[in-house]
N, C-alpha and C positions, 0 to 999 in steps of 0.2 A: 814652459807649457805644462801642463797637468799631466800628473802619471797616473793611467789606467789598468786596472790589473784585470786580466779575461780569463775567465777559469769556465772551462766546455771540457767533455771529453770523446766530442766531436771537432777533430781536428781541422778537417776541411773549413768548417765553420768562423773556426779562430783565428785561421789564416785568413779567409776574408774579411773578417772586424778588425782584428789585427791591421791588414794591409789600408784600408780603408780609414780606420784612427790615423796612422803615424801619414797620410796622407793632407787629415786636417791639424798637422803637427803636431800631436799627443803625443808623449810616450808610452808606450805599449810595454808592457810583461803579460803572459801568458802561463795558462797550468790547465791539467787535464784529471784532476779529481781532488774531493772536496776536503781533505787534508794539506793536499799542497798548497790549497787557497787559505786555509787559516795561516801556515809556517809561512809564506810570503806576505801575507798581511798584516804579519805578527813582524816581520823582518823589515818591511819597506815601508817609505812613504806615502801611499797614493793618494789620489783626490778623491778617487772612486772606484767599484768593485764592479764589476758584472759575474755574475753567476749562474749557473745550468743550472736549475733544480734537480735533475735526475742526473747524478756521477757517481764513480765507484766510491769506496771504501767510505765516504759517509755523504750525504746528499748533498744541497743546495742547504734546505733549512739548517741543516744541523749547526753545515759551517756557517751561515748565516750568523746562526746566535751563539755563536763558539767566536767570532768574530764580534757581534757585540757587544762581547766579555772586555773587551780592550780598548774597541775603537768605535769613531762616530762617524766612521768615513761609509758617505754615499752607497748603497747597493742598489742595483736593477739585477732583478731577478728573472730568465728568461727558462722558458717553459713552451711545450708541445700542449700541454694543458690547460685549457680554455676558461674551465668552472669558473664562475664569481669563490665557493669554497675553497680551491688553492691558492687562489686569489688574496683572500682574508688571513689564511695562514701561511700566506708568506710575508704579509704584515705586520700578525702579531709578530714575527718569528724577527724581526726588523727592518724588512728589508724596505727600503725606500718608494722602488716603482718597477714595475710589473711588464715584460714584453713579451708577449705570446708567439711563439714560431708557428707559420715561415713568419718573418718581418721584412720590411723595409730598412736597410741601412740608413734611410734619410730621417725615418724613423727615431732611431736609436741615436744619432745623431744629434737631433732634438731634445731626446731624454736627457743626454747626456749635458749638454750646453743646460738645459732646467736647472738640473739637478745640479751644475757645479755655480750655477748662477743663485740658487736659492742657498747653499751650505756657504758661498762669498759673502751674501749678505748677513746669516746666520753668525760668522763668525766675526763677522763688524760690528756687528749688533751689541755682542760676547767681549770683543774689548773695550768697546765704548760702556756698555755697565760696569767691566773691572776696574777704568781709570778714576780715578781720581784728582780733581786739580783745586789749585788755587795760586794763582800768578805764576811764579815761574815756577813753584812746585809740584808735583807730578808723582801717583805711584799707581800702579799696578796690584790691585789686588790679588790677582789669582795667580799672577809671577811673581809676586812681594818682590817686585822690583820698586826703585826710586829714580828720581831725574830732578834738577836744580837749571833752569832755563836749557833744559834740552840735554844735558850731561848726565851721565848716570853718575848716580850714586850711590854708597855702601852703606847699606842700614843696619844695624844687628834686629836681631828677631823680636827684644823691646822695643827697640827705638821705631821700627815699622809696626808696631801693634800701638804705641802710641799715636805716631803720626796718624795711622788710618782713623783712630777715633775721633781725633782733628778734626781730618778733615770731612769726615761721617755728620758731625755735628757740628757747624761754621758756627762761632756767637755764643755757644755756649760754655760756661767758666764752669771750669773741673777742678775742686779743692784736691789739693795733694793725697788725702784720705779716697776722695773718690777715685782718681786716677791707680792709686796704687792696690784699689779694690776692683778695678774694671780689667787692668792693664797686667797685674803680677797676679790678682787671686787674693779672694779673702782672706786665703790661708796662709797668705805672706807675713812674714813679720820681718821686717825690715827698718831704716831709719826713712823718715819721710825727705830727708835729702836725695835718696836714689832719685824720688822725680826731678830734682831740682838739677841734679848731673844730666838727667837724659833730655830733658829738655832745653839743655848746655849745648850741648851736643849736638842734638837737631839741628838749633839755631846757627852752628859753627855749621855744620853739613848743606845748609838746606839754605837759608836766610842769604840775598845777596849780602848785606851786612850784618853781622852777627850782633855787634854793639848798638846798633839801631834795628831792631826786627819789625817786618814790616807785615807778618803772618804771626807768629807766633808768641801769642799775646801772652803779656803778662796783668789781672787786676790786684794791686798792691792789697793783700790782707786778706784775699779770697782765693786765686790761683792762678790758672791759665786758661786761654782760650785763643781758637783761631779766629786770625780778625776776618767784619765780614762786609772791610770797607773799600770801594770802588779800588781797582789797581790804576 
């Protein structure tokens, strides 16, 4: 279940959010000023933050965006303060959504299911833009990871800046010169075999058959390219 971190330095309070989350099976940690919410946020996992605007030794906003410094985890910001203007600048300041004391726990309850329902789709969204595929090959751009029909695989940090232009660009043939201009840097001076090893390589990594490849095209006299024919 999702860990929620409650930082009040109204205790009474925390005890009942507290009591009331680990009820709808969350798990709860707790803190009672706005220091101890950055070092816990900085320390732990959570899905989501709730926050007092008004705690000791530095406020809600501060930590707020002393916490944005790091993370893009969920905040509700709760406040005795009504204004639409603290409102605003608890926004700019990051925080996600806004509860005005006294409240409703069924309330807050609500926020909180929003808020972890809108950051679930938010980060599906965020893997499906970083994947990359083509048949049974598979990477990860923002984990520069790789996978070969479901297996992971070890790429070095050419061999996956190659593969991603690949597969960036299905169909299209990259003569050894351009690859080694795209992929190592103008400023490379190298033998134009280094492509012809790494894309050895791939095809041994990546290709269910390495001697027949069935992605990674070779055009005899011009270079390579990812094929961009039905699987």
């Amino acid at each position: 279940m999702p860990k929620i971190l409650v930082v009040d330095d109204e205790r009474v309070l925390v005890k009942g959010i507290k009591f009331n989350l680990e009820n709808e099976g969350y798990q709860v940690e707790t803190g009672s000023d706005g220091e101890e919410a950055v070092e816990k946020a900085r320390a732990g996992q959570f899905d989501l933050i709730i926050l007092d605007l008004m705690m000791p030794k530095i406020d809600g906003l501060q930590a707020c965006m002393k916490i944005r410094e790091f993370s893009n985890v969920p905040i509700i910001m709760l406040t005795a303060r009504s204004e639409d203007r603290d409102k605003i600048i608890g926004f700019e300041c990051g925080a996600d959504d806004y509860i005005t004391k006294p409240f409703n726990i069924l309330e807050v309850k609500a926020r909180i299911r929003a808020l972890l329902r809108r950051a679930g789709q938010t980060a599906q969204q965020e893997r499906i833009a970083n994947r990359l595929e083509r048949g049974v090959i598979a990477i990860d751009t923002a984990e520069r990871s790789a996978w070969r029909d479901g297996k992971p695989v070890e790429l070095t940090a050419k061999e996956f800046d190659l593969m991603e232009l690949l597969l960036r660009n299905p169909g299209r043939v990259y003569s050894r010169e351009n690859l080694l201009d795209q992929v190592w840097g103008y400023e490379y001076i190298g033998d134009y075999r280094t492509v012809d090893v790494h894309i050895r390589r791939l095809r041994e990594k990546l290709e269910p058959d390495p001697a027949n490849p069935e992605y990674i095209m070779t055009k005899w006299g011009v270079g390579y390219y990812l094929s961009v024919k039905p699987d």
